[in-house]
Structure formats: structure tokens, C-alpha cells
N, C-alpha and C positions, 0 to 999 in steps of 0.2 A: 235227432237227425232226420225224425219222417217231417217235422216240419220245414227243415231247410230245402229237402229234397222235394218235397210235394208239393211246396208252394210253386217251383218250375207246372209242374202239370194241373192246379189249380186253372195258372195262368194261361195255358195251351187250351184250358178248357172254355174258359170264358171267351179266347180267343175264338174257339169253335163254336159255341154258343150264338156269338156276335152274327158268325157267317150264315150261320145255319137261320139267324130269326133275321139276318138284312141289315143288321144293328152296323155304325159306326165305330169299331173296335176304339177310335180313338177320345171317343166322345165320353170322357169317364163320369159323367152320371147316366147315361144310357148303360155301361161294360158292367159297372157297380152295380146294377141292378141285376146282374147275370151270378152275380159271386155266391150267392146262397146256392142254387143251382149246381155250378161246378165243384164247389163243393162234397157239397152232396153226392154224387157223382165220381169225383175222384175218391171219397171214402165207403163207395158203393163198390166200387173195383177193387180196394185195399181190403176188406172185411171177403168180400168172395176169394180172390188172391190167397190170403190166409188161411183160409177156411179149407181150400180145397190142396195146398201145399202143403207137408209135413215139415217140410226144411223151408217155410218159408224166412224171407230175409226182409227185409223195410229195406235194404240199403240196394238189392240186386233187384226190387220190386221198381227203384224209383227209377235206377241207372239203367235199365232194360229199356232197349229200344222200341221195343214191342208194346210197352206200356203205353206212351205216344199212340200208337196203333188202336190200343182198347179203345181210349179216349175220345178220339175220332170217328169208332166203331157207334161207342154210347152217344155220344150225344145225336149222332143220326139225323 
């Protein structure tokens, strides 16, 4: 399920990525070269997430509106 759910914020991230370097989101071998990155990134939030909730869940980690928010936060 974290892949179904994560690939959404993957995608919000390269989207922020895009914004953040000037990049044409649409131009997909410019966005493609961002995807290691967000990656990275959205599994950077998911491993601290974890780390730091007892009850944590993959499925309220991806659905959490807030998450969107980290994402945004990180890539800065």
C-alpha cells in the first residue's frame, strides 16, 4: 500500500522540486531527472515519521494532509 499511496507524494515532490530549481514540470526529461531526489526525500519523511511515532501507520502517514505540508517544507 506505501507504494500506491507514496507514489501521490513522490509526485507533489518532483512537482516542488520543478518549482523550486525553475524547471518545466512538464518537460519530462528535465522532471525525470528530479525523481531520485524526491524520492529520497519522501523516504526521508517516511523513516523519521516512523521513527518518531509509536502507532505509526503508512496508510494515515500518506492520507494526512499534513504530509503534502512536510514535503513542501523539505524540499525548501
Amino acid at each position: 500500500m506505501s507504494l500506491i499511496d507514496g507514489s501521490f507524494h513522490v509526485l507533489f515532490a518532483i512537482r516542488q522540486i520543478c518549482n523550486r530549481d525553475e524547471i518545466d514540470m512538464w518537460d519530462y526529461d528535465l522532471a525525470r531527472d528530479k525523481l531520485g531526489e524526491a524520492v529520497t526525500l519522501v523516504s526521508k519523511l517516511y523513516s523519521e515519521a516512523q521513527k518518531s511515532d509509536a502507532n505509526f501507520s503508512s496508510n494515515r502517514f500518506f492520507k494526512d494532509a499534513r504530509t503534502k505540508d512536510q514535503v513542501t517544507k523539505a524540499v525548501g
